[in-house]
C-alpha positions in Angstrom: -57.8 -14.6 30.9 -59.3 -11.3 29.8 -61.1 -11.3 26.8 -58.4 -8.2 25.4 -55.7 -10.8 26.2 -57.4 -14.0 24.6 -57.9 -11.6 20.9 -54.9 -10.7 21.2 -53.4 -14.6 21.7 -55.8 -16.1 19.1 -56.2 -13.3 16.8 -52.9 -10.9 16.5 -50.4 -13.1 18.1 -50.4 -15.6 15.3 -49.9 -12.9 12.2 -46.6 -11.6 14.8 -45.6 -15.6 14.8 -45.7 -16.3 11.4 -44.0 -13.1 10.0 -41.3 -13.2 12.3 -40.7 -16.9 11.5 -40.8 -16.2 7.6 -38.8 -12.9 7.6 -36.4 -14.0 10.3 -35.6 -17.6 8.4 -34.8 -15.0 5.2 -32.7 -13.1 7.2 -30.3 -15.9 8.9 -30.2 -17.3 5.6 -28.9 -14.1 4.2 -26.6 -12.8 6.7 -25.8 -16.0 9.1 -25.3 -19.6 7.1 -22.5 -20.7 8.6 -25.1 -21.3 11.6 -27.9 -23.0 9.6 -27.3 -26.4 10.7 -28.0 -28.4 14.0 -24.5 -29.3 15.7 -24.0 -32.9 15.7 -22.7 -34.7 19.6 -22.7 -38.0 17.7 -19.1 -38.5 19.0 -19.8 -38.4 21.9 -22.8 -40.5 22.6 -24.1 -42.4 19.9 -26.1 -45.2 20.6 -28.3 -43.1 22.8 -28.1 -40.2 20.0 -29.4 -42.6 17.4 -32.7 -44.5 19.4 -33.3 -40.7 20.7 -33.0 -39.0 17.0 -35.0 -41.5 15.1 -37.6 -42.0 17.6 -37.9 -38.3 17.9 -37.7 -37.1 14.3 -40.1 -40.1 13.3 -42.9 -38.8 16.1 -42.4 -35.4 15.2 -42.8 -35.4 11.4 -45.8 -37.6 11.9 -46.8 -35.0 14.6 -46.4 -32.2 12.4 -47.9 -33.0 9.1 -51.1 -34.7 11.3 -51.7 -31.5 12.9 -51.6 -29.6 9.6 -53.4 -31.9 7.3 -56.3 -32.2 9.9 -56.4 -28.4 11.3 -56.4 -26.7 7.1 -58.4 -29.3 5.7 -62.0 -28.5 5.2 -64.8 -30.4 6.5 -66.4 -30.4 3.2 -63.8 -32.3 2.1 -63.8 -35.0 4.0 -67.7 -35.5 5.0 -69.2 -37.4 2.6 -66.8 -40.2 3.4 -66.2 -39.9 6.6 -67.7 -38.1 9.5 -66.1 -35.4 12.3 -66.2 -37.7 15.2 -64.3 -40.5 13.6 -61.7 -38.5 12.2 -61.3 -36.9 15.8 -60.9 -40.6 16.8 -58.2 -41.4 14.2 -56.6 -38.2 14.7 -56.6 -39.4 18.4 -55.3 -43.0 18.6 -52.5 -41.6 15.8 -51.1 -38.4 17.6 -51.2 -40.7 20.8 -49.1 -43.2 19.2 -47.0 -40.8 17.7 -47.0 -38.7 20.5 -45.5 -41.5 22.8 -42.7 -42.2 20.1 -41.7 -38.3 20.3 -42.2 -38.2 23.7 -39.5 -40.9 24.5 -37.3 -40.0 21.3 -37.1 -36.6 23.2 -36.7 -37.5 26.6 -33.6 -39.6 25.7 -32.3 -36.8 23.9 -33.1 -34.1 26.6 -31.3 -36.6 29.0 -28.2 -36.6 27.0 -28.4 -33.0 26.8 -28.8 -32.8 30.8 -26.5 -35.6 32.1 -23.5 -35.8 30.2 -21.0 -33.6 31.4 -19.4 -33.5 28.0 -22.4 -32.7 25.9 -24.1 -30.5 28.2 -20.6 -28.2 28.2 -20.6 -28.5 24.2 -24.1 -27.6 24.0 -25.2 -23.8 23.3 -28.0 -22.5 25.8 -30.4 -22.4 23.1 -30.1 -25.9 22.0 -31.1 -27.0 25.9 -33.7 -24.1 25.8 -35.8 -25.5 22.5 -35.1 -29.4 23.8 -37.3 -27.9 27.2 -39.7 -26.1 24.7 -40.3 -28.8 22.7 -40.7 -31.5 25.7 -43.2 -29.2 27.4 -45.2 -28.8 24.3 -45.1 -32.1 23.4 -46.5 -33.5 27.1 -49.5 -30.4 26.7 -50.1 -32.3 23.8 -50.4 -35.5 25.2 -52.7 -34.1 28.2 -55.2 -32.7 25.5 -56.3 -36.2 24.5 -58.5 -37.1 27.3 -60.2 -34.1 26.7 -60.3 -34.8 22.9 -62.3 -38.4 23.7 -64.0 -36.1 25.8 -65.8 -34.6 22.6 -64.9 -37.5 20.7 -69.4 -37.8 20.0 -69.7 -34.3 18.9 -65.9 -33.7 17.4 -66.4 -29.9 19.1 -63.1 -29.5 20.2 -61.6 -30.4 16.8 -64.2 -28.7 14.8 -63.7 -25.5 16.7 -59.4 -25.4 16.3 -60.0 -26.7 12.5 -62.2 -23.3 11.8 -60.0 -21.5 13.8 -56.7 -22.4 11.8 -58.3 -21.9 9.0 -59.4 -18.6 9.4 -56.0 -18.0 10.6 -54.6 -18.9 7.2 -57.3 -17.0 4.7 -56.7 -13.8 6.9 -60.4 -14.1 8.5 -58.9 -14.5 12.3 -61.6 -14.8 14.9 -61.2 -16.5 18.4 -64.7 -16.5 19.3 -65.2 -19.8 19.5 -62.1 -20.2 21.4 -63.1 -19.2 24.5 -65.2 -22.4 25.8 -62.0 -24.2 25.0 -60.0 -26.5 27.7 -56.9 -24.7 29.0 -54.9 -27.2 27.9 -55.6 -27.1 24.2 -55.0 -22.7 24.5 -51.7 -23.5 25.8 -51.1 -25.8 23.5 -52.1 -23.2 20.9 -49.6 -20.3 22.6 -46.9 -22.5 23.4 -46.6 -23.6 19.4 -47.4 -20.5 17.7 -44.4 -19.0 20.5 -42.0 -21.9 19.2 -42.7 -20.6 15.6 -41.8 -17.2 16.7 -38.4 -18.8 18.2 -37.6 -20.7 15.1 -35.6 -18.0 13.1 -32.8 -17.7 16.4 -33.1 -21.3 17.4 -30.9 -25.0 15.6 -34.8 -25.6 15.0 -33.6 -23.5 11.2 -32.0 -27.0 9.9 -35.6 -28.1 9.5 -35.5 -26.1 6.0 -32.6 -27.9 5.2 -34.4 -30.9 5.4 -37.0 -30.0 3.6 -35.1 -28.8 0.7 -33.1 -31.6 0.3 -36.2 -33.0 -1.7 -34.7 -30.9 -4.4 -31.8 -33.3 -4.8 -34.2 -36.0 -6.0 -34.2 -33.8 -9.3 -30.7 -32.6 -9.4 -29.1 -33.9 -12.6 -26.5 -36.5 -12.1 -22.4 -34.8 -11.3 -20.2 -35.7 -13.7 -16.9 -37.4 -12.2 -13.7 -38.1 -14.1 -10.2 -38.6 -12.9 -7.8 -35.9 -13.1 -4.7 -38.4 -13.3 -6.9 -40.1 -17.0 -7.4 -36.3 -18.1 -10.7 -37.7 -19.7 -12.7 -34.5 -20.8 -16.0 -34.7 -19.9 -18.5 -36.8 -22.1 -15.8 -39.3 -23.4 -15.7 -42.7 -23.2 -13.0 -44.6 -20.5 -11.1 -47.3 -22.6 -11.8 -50.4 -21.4 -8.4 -51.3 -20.7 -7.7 -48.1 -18.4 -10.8 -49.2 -16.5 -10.5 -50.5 -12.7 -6.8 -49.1 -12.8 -6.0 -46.8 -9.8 -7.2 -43.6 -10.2 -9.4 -44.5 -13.2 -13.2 -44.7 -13.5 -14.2 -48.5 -12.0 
């Protein structure tokens, strides 16, 4: 790889990733909602929908916040209790678990995706196309740990994509320190920031939903009364219209 091409992949491409992934999230949002959601094959096969789902959703979350809680957090912040090469370990033993979980989780689902003549005609291009994303991501992953306990002593390879990302993410991008890297942690790198970048077109937009849906924890309660009672709202039920048909019990 030519040192123009690495900048660009470590230095450029990331800013084109992340604006494209903000402004094109805006824009479906705006002009496409009938299409923010993930289209559910439930019906069709559920018990292997289910194991698949959970498995994958429970790896991936876990996946997702470990990578960025340990890649923005500073090393000042963690040093005086615990050192770089034991967090490398913990981060190592715990994405390996988690990547395992994910890794099956998706391979079921992938399966279903590829194998069932029913779901694979009821399935949109894209949907197949992110499943293969994600899988090949996920198993780059899962090759980048040998190399990991490789620098598991020093905690270089960690050390090095923490200042990296962080750099990213205060606007002070530089990939120096990139380039005595393993390949498989720079595809790794490309391959994720490329599946931001796909977000915005992809079913991979319900993940806002998700998210958001913490705001119903602090939705006030919905008001419910029976249209045959004509009750208005904030009055009391009398007690001996209650548990009749149509009433509030």
């Amino acid at each position: 790889m030519s040192r123009a091409i690495h900048d660009f992949l470590f230095t450029v491409y990331p800013y084109v990733c992340l604006a494209v992934f903000l402004m094109g999230s805006l824009a479906r949002f705006d002009r496409d909602q009938y299409t923010w959601k993930s289209d559910s094959s439930q019906l069709l096969r559920a018990r292997q929908l289910r194991w698949g789902s959970n498995l994958f959703h429970i790896g991936i979350l876990f996946l997702f916040f470990g990578h960025a809680i340990g890649l923005l957090t500073p090393h000042f912040f963690y040093e005086s209790f615990m050192s770089a090469s034991t967090k490398q370990m913990m981060a190592i033993v715990s994405g390996g678990v988690a990547g395992l979980v994910c890794f099956v989780g998706l391979t079921m689902l992938l399966h279903r995706r590829i194998f069932d003549p029913r779901i694979r005609f009821t399935s949109h291009r894209t949907d197949l196309a992110i499943l293969i994303i994600l899988w090949v991501q996920l198993c780059l992953g899962l090759i980048t740990l040998p190399f990991s306990f490789a620098h598991r002593v020093d905690a270089h390879a960690m050390l090095v994509l923490a200042d990296w990302a962080q750099r990213i993410f205060t606007f002070r991008p530089d990939a120096s320190a990139l380039v005595g890297l393993d390949w498989p942690f720079k595809v790794h790198l490309v391959l994720g920031m490329t599946i931001f970048l796909l977000f915005p077109f992809s079913r991979l937009v319900h993940v806002w939903s998700g998210f958001a849906s913490v705001v119903y924890l602090f939705r006030p309660y919905q008001v419910v009364r029976s249209r045959r009672l004509n009750v208005p709202a904030g009055h009391n039920v009398p007690a001996a219209r209650r548990g009749q048909p149509g009433g509030a019990g």
